[in-house]
DONU-103619 format. One record per atom (N, C-alpha, C): residue in one letter; atom name; z, y, x; chain. Coordinates in steps of 0.05 Angstrom, whole numbers, always signed. Atoms other than C-alpha are relative to their C-alpha. Layout:
+------+------+--------+--------+--------+-----+
: type : atom :      z :      y :      x : mol :
+------+------+--------+--------+--------+-----+
:    A :   CA :      Z :      Y :      X :   A :
...
+------+------+--------+--------+--------+-----+
***
This chain:
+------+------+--------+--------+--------+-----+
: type : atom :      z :      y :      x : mol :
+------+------+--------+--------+--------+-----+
:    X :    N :    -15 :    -12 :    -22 :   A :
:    X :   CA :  +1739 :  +1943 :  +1537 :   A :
:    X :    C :     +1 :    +30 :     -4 :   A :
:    X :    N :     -8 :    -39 :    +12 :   A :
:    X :   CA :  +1766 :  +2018 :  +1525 :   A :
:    X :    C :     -8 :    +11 :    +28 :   A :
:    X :    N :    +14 :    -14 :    -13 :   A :
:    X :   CA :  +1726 :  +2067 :  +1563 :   A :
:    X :    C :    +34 :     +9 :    +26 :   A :
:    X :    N :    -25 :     -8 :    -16 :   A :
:    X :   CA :  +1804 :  +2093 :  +1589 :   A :
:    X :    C :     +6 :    -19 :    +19 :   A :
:    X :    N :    -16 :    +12 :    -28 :   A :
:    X :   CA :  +1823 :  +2034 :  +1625 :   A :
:    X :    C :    -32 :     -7 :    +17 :   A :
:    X :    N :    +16 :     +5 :    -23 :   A :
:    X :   CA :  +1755 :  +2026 :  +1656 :   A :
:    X :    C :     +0 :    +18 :    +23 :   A :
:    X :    N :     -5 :    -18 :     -8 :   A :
:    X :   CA :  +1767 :  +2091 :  +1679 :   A :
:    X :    C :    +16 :    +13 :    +21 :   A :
:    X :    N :    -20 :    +16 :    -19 :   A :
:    X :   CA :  +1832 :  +2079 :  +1709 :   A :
:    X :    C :     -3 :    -16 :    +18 :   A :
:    X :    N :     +5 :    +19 :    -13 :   A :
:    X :   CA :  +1804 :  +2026 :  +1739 :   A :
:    X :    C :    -18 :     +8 :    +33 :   A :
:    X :    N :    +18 :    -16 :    -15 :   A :
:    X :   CA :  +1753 :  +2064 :  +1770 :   A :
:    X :    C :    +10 :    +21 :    +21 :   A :
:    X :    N :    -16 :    -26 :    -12 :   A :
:    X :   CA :  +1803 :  +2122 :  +1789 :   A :
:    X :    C :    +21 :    -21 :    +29 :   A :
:    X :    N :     -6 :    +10 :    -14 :   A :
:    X :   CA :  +1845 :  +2070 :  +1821 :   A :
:    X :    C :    -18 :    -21 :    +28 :   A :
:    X :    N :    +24 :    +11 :    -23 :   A :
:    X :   CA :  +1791 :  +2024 :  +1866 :   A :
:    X :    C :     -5 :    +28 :    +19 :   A :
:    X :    N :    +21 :    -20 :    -11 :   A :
:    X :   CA :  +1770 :  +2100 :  +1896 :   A :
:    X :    C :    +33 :     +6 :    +14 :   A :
:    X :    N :    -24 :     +4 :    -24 :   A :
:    X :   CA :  +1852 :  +2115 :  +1913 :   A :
:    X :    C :     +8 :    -18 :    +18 :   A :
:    X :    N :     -8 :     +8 :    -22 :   A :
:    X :   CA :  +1870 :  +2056 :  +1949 :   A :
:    X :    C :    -19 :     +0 :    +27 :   A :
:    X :    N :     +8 :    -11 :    -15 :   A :
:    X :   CA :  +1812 :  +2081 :  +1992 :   A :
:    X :    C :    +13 :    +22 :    +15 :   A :
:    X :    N :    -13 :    -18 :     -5 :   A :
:    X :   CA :  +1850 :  +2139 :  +2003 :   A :
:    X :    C :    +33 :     -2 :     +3 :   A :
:    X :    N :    -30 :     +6 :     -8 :   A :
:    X :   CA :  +1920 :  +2115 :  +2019 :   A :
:    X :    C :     +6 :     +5 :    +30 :   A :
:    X :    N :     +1 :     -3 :    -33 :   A :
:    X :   CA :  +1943 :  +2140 :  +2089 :   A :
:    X :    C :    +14 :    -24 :    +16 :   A :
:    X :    N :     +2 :    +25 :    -22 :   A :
:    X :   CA :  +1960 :  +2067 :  +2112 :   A :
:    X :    C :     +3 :    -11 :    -22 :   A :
:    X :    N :    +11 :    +11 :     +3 :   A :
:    X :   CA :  +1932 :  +2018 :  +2096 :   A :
:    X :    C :    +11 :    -33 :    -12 :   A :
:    X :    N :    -22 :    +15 :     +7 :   A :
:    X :   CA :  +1958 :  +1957 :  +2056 :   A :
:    X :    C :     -2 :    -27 :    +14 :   A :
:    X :    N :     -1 :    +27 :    -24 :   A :
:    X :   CA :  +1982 :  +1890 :  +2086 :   A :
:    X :    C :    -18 :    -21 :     -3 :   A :
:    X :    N :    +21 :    +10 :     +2 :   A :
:    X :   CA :  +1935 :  +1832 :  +2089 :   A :
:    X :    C :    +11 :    -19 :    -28 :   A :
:    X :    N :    -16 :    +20 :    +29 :   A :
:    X :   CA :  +1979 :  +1794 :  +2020 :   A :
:    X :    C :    -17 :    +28 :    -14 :   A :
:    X :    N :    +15 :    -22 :    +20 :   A :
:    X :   CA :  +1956 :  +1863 :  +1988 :   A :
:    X :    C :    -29 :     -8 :     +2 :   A :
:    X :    N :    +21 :     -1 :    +11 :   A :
:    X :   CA :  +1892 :  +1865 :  +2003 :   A :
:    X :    C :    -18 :    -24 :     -5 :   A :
:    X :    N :    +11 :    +29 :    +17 :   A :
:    X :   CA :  +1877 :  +1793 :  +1982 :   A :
:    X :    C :     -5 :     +3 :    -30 :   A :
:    X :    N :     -2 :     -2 :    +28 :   A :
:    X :   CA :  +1909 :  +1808 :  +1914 :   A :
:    X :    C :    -26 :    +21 :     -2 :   A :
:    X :    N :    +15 :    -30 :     +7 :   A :
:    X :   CA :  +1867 :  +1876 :  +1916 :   A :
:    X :    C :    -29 :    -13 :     +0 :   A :
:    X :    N :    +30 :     +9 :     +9 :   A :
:    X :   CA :  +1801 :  +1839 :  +1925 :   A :
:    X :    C :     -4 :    -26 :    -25 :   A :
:    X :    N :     +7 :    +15 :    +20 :   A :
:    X :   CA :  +1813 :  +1779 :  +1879 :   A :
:    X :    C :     -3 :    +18 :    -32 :   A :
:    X :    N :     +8 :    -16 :    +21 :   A :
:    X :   CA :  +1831 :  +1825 :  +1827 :   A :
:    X :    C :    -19 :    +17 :     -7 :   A :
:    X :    N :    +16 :    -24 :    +13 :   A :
:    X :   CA :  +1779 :  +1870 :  +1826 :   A :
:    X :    C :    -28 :    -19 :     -2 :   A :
:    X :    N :    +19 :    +11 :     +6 :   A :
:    X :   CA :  +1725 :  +1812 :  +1833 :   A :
:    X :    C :     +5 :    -23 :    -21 :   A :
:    X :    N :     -8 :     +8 :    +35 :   A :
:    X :   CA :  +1756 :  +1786 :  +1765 :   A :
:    X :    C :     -5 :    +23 :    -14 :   A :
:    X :    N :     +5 :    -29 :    +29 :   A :
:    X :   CA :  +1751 :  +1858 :  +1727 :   A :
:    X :    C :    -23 :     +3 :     +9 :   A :
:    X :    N :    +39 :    -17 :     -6 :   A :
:    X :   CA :  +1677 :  +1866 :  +1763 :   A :
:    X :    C :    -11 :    -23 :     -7 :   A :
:    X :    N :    +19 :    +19 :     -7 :   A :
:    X :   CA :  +1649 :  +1789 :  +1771 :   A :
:    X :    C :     +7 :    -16 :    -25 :   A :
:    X :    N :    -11 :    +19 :     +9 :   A :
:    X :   CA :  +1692 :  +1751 :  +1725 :   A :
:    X :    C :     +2 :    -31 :    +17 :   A :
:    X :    N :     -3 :    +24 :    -16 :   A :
:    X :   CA :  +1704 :  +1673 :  +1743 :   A :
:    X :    C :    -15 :     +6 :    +27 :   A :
:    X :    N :    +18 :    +12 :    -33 :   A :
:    X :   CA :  +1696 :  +1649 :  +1814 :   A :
:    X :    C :    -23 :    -18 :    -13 :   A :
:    X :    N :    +22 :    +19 :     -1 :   A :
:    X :   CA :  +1626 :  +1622 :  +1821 :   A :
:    X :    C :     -6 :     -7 :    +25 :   A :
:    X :    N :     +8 :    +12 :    -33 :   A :
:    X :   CA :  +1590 :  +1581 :  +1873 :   A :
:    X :    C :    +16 :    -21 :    +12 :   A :
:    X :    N :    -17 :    +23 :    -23 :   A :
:    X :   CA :  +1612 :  +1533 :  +1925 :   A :
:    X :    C :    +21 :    +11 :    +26 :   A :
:    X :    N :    -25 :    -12 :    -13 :   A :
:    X :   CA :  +1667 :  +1544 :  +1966 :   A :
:    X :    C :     -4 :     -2 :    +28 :   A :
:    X :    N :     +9 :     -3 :    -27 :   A :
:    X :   CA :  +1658 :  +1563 :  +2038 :   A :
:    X :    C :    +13 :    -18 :    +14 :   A :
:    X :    N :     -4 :    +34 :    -18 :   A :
:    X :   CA :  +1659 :  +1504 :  +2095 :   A :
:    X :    C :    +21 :    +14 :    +12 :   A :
:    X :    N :    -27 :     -3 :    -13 :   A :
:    X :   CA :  +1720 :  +1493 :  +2131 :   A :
:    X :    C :     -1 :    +26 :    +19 :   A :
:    X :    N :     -4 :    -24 :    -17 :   A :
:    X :   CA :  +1699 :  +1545 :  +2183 :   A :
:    X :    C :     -2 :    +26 :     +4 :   A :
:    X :    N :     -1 :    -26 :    +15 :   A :
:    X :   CA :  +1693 :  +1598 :  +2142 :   A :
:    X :    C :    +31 :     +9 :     -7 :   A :
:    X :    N :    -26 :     +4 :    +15 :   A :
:    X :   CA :  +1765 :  +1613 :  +2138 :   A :
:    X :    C :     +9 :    +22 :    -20 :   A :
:    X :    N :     -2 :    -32 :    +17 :   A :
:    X :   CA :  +1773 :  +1686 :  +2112 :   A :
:    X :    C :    -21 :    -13 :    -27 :   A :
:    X :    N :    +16 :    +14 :    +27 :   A :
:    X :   CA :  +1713 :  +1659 :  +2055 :   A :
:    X :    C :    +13 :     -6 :     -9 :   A :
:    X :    N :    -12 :    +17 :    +23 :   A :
:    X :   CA :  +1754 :  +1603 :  +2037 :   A :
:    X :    C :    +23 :    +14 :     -8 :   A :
:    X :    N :    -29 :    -12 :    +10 :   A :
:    X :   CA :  +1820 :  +1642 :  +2032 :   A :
:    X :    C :     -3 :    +15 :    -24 :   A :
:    X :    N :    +10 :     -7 :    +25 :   A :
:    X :   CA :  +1786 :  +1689 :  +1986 :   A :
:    X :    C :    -11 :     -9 :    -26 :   A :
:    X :    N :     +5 :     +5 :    +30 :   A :
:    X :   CA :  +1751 :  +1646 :  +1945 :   A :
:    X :    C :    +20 :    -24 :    -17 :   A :
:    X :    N :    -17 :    +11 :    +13 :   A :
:    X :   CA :  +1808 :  +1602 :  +1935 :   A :
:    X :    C :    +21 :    +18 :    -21 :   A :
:    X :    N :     -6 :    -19 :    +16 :   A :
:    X :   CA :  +1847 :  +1662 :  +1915 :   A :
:    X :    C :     -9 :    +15 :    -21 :   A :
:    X :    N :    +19 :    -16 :    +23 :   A :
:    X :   CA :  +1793 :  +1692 :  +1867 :   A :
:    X :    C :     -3 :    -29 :    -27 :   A :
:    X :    N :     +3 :    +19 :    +17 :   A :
:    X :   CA :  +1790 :  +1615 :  +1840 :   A :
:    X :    C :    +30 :     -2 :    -19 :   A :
:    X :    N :    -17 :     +2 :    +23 :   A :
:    X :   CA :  +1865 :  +1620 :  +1812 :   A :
:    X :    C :     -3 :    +12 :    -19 :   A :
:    X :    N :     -8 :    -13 :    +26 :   A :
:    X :   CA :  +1856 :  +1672 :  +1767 :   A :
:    X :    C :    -31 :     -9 :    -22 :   A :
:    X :    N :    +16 :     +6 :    +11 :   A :
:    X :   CA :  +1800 :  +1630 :  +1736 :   A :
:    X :    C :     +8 :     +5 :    -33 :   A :
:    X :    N :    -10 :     +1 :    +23 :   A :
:    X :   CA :  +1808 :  +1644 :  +1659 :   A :
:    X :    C :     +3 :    +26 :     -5 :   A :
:    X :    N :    -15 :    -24 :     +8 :   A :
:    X :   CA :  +1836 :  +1717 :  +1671 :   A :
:    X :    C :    -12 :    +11 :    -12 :   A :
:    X :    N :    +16 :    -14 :    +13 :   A :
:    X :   CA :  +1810 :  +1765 :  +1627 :   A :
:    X :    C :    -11 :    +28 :    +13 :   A :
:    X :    N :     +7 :    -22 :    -15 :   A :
:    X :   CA :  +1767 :  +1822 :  +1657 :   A :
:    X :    C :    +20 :    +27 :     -6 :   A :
:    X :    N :    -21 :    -26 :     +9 :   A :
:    X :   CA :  +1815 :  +1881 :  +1622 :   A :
:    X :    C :    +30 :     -6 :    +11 :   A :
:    X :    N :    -22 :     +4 :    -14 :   A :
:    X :   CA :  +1868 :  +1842 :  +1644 :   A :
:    X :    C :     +4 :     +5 :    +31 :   A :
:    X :    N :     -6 :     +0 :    -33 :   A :
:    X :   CA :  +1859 :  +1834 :  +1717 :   A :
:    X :    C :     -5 :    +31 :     +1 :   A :
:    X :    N :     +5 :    -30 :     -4 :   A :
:    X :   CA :  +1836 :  +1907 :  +1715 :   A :
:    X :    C :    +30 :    +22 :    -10 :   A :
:    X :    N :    -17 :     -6 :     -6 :   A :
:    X :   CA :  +1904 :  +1930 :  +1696 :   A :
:    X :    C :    +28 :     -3 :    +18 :   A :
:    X :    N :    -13 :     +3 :    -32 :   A :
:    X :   CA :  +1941 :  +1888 :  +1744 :   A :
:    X :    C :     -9 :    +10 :    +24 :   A :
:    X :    N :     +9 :    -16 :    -31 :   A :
:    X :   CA :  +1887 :  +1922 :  +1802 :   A :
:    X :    C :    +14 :    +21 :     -7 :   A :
:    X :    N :     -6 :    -23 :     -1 :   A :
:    X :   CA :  +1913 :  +1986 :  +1769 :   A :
:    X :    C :    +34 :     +8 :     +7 :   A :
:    X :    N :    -26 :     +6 :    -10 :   A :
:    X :   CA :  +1987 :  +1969 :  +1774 :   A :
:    X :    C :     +5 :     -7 :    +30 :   A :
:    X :    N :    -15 :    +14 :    -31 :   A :
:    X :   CA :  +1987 :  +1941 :  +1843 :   A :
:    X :    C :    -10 :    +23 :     +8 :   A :
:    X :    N :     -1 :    -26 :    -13 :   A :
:    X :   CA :  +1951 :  +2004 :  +1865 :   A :
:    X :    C :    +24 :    +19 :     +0 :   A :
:    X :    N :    -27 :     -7 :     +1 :   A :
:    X :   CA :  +2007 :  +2045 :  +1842 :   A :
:    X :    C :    +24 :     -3 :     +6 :   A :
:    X :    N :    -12 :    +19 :     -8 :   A :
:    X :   CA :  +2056 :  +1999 :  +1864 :   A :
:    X :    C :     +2 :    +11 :    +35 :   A :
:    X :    N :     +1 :    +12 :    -32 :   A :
:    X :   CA :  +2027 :  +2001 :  +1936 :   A :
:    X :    C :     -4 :    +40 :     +5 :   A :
:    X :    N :     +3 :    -26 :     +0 :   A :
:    X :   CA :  +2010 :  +2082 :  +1927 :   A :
:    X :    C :    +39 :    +11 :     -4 :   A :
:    X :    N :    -28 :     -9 :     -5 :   A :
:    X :   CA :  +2090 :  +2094 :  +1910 :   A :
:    X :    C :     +8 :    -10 :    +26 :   A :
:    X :    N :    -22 :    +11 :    -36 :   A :
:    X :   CA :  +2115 :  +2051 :  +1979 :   A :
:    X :    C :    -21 :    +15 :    +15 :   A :
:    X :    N :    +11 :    -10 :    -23 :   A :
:    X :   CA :  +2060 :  +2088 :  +2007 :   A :
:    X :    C :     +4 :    +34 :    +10 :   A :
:    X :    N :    -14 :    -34 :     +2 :   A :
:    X :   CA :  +2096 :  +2162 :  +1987 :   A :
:    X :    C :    -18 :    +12 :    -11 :   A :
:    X :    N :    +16 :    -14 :    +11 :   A :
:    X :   CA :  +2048 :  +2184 :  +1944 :   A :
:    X :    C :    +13 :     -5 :    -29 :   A :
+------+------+--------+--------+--------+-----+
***
């Protein structure tokens, strides 16, 4: 993994902190699956009981990108930041 895009990676996770509003809840789904693929890799564990619903939504969504590659998802987080940082006027 090239020190640059970890870097990026890093630079980006710390802006969409800093975005003056805040992204919609489809964003910040993608925004957490992706980044607990470029940090955790695969979903692990058991999947939260029915009444966990926020849990399950997440870890169903962190379970598609089973396979992804950590450099990979880490440039899709860095793209959708940008993405969500241009509609956001920055």
């Amino acid at each position: 993994m090239s020190q640059d895009l970890q870097a990026q990676f890093q630079q980006a996770s710390e802006d969409v902190l800093r975005m003056s509003k805040a992204p919609d809840n489809a964003a910040k789904l993608q925004l957490y699956t992706l980044f607990k693929q470029a940090t955790a890799g695969d979903c692990a564990g058991d999947r939260p009981g029915m009444l966990d619903f926020l849990g399950r939504i997440k870890y169903d969504a962190w379970k598609q990108l089973a396979g992804t590659p950590k450099e990979q998802a880490m440039q899709k987080y860095i793209d959708l930041v940008k993405q969500l940082q241009a509609a956001d006027g920055k």
